[in-house]
C-alpha atoms as a printed R data frame, in Angstrom:
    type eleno elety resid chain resno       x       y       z
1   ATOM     1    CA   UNK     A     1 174.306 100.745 114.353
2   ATOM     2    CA   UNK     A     2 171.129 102.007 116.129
3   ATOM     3    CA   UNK     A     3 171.610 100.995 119.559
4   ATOM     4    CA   UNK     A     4 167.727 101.531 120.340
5   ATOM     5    CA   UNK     A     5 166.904  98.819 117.493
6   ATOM     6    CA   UNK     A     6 169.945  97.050 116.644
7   ATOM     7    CA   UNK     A     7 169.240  98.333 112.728
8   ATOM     8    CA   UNK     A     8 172.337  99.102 110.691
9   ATOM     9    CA   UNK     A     9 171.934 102.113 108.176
10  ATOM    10    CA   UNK     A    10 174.341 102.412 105.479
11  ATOM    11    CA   UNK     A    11 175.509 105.584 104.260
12  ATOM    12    CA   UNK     A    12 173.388 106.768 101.519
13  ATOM    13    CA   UNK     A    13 173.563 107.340  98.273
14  ATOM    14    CA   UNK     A    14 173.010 110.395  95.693
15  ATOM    15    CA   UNK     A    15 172.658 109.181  92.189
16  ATOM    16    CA   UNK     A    16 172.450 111.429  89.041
17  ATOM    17    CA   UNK     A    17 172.039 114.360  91.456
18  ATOM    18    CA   UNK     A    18 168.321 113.852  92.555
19  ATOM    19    CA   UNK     A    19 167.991 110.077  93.651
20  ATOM    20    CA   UNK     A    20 168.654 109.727  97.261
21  ATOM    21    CA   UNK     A    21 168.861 106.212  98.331
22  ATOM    22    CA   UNK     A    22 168.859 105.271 102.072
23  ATOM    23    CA   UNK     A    23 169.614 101.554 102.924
24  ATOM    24    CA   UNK     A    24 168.743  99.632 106.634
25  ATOM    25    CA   UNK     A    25 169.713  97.222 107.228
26  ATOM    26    CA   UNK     A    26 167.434  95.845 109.980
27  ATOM    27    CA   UNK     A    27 167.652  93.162 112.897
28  ATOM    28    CA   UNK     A    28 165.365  90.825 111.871
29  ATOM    29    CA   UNK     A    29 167.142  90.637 108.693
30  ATOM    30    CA   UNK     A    30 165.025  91.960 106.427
31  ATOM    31    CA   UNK     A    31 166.377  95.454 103.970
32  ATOM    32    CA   UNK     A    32 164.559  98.458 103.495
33  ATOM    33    CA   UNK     A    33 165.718 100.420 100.365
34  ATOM    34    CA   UNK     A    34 164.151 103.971 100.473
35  ATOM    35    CA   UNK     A    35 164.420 105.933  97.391
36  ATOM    36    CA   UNK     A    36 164.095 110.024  97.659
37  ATOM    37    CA   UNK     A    37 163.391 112.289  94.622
38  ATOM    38    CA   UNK     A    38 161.994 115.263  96.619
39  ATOM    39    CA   UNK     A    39 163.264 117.722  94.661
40  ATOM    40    CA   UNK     A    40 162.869 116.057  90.838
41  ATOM    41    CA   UNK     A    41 160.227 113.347  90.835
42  ATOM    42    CA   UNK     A    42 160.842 110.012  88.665
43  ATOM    43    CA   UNK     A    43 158.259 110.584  85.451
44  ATOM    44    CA   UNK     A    44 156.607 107.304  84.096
45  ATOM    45    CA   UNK     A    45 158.722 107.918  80.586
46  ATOM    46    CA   UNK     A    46 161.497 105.978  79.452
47  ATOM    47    CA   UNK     A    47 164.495 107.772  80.515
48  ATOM    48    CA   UNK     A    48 163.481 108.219  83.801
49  ATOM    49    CA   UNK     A    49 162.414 105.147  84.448
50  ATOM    50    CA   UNK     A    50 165.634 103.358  83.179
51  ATOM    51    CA   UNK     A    51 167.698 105.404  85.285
52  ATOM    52    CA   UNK     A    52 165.065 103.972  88.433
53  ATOM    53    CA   UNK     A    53 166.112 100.826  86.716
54  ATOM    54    CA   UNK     A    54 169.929 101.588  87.206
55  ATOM    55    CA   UNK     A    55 169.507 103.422  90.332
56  ATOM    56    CA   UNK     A    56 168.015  99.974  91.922
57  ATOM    57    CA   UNK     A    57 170.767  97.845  90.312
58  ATOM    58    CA   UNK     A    58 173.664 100.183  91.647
59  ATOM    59    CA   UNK     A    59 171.903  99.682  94.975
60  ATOM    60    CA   UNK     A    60 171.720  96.271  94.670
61  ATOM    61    CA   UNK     A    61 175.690  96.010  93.771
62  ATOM    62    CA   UNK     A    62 176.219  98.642  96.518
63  ATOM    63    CA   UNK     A    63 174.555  96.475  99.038
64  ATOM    64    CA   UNK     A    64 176.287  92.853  97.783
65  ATOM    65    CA   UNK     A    65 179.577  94.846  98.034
66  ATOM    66    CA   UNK     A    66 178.969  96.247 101.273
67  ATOM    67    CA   UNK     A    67 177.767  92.354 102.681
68  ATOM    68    CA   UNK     A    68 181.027  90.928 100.705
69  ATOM    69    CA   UNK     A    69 182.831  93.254 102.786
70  ATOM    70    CA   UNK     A    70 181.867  92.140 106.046
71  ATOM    71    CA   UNK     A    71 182.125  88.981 105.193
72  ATOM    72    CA   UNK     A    72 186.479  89.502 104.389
73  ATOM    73    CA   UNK     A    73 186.490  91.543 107.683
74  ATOM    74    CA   UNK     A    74 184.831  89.034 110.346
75  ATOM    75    CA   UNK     A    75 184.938  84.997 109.178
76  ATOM    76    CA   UNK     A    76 182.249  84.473 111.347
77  ATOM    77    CA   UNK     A    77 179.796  86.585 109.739
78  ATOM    78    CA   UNK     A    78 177.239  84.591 107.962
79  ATOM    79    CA   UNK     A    79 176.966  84.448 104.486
80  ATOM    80    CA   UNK     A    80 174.738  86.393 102.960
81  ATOM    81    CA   UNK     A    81 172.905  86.556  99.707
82  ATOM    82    CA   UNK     A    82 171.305  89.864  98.108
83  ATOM    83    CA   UNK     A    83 168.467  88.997  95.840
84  ATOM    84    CA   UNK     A    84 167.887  90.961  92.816
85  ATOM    85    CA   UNK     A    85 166.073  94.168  92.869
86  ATOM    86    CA   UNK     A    86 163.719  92.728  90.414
87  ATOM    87    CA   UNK     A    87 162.126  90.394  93.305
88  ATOM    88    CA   UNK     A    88 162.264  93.464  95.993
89  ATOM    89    CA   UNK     A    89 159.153  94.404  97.251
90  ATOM    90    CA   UNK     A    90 157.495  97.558  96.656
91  ATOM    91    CA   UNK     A    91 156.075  98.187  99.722
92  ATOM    92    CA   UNK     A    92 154.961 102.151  98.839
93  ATOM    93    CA   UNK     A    93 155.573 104.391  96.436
94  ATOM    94    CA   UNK     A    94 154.607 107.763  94.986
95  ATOM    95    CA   UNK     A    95 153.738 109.395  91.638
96  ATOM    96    CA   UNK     A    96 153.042 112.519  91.350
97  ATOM    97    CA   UNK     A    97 153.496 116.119  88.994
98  ATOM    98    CA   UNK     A    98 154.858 119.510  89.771
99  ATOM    99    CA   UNK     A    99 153.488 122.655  88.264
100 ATOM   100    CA   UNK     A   100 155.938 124.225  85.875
101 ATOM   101    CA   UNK     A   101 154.817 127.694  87.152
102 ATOM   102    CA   UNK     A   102 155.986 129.144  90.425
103 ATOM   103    CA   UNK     A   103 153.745 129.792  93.402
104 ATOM   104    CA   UNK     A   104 153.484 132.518  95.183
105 ATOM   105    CA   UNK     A   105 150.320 132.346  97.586
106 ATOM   106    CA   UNK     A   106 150.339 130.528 101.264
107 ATOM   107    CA   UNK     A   107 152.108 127.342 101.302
108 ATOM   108    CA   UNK     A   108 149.620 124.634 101.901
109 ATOM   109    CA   UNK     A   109 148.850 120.831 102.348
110 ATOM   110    CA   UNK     A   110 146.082 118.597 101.438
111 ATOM   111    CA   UNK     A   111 145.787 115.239 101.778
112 ATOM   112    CA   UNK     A   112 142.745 112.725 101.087
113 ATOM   113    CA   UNK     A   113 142.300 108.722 100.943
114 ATOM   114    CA   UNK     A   114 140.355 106.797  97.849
115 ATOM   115    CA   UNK     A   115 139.276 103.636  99.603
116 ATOM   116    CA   UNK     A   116 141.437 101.896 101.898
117 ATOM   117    CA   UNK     A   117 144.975 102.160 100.192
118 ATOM   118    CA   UNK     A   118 145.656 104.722  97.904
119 ATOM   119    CA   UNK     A   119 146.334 108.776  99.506
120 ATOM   120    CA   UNK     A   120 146.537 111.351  96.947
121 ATOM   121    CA   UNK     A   121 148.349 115.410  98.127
122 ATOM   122    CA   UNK     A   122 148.512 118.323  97.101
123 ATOM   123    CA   UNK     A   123 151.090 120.479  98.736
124 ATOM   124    CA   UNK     A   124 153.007 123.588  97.665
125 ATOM   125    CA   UNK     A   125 157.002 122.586  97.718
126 ATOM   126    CA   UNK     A   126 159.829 124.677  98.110
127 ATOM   127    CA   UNK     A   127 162.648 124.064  96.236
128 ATOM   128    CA   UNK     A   128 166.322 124.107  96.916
129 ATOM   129    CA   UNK     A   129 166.479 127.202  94.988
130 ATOM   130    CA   UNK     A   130 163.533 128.818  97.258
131 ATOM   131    CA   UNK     A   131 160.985 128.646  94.620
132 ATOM   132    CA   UNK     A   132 157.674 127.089  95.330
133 ATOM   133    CA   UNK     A   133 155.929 125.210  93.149
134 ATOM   134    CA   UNK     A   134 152.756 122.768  93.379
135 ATOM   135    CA   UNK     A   135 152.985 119.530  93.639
136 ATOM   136    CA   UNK     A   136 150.519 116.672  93.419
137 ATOM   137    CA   UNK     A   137 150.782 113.075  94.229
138 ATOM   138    CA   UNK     A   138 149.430 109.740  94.621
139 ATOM   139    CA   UNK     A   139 150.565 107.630  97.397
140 ATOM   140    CA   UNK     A   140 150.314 103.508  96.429
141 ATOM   141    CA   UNK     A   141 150.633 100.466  98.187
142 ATOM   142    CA   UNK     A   142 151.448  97.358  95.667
143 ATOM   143    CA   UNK     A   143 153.029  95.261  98.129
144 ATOM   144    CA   UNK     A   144 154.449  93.506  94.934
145 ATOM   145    CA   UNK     A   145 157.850  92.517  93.301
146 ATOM   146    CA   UNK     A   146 159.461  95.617  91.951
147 ATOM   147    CA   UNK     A   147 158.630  94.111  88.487
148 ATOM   148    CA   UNK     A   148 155.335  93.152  88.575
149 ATOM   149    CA   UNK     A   149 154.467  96.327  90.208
150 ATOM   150    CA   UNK     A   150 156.003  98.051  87.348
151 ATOM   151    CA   UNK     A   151 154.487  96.140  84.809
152 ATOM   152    CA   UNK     A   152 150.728  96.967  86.492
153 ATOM   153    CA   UNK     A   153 151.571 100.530  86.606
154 ATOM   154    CA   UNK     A   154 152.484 100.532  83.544
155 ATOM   155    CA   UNK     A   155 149.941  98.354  81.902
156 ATOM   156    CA   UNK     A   156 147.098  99.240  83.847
157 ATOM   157    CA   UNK     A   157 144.345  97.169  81.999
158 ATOM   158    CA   UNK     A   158 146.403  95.913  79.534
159 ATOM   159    CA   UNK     A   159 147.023  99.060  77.873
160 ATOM   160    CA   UNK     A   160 149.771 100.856  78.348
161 ATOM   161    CA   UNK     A   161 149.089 104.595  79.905
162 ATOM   162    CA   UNK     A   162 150.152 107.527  78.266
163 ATOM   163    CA   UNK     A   163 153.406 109.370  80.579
164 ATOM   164    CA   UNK     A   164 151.607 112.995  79.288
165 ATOM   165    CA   UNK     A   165 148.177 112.474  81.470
């Protein structure tokens, strides 16, 4: 428990050894599920984005389990329900691409807005392994159900975009 805001932050989660998942719980009763992949970004292809898929179920389990718990320890707890990840909301997220190649110049950082939502960067990254590669990403705002978001992202136009561009 955070004293200074009365949030609750579950211990996190590492799933298939690049998917950090944080989970707060916060006062007003509302659940923010943040999803790390620092160090191997989620590709729009198929395998990665089923194990997204199972990495938002096992949260959602994870979190139902960890409010069925409380629930057996104090009676007076109120009952809670966990919706399904498929209805979350997808308040921001990020795509982006790292360079295959390593970098060996000055580290750097650029970032720059299109519009009024979207925030695109280009940053060099150093690895766990102290390589440095470049990295560049696009910073969204759907503000959407997880599944609708996906679908649009997906489906931009109707036509489904191609994971290699």
């Amino acid at each position: 428990m955070n004293n200074a805001n009365q949030d609750l932050r579950l211990p996190s989660l590492t799933l298939f050894e690049y998917l950090d998942v944080g989970i707060t719980i916060h006062h007003s009763d509302t659940v923010s599920i943040a999803i790390g992949c620092s160090f191997r970004p989620v590709a729009l292809d198929v395998p990665d984005l089923l194990q997204l898929i199972e990495a938002l179920t096992r949260t959602e389990i994870h979190l139902t389990n960890a409010a069925n718990e409380l629930i057996a320890h104090d009676l007076n707890a109120p009952r809670v329900s966990v919706s399904r990840f498929t209805t979350w909301t997808v308040k921001m997220w990020h795509f982006g691409i790292d360079t295959m190649d390593e970098y060996d110049k000055e580290e750097f950082h650029v970032t720059f807005e299109e519009g009024i939502s979207d925030i695109f960067r280009i940053y060099a990254k150093r690895m766990k392994n102290k390589r440095v590669i470049v990295r560049a990403e696009r910073q969204e705002y759907p503000n959407q159900d997880f599944m609708v978001a996906l679908v649009k992202k997906l489906y931009p136009n109707g036509q489904l975009i191609n994971s290699q561009t």
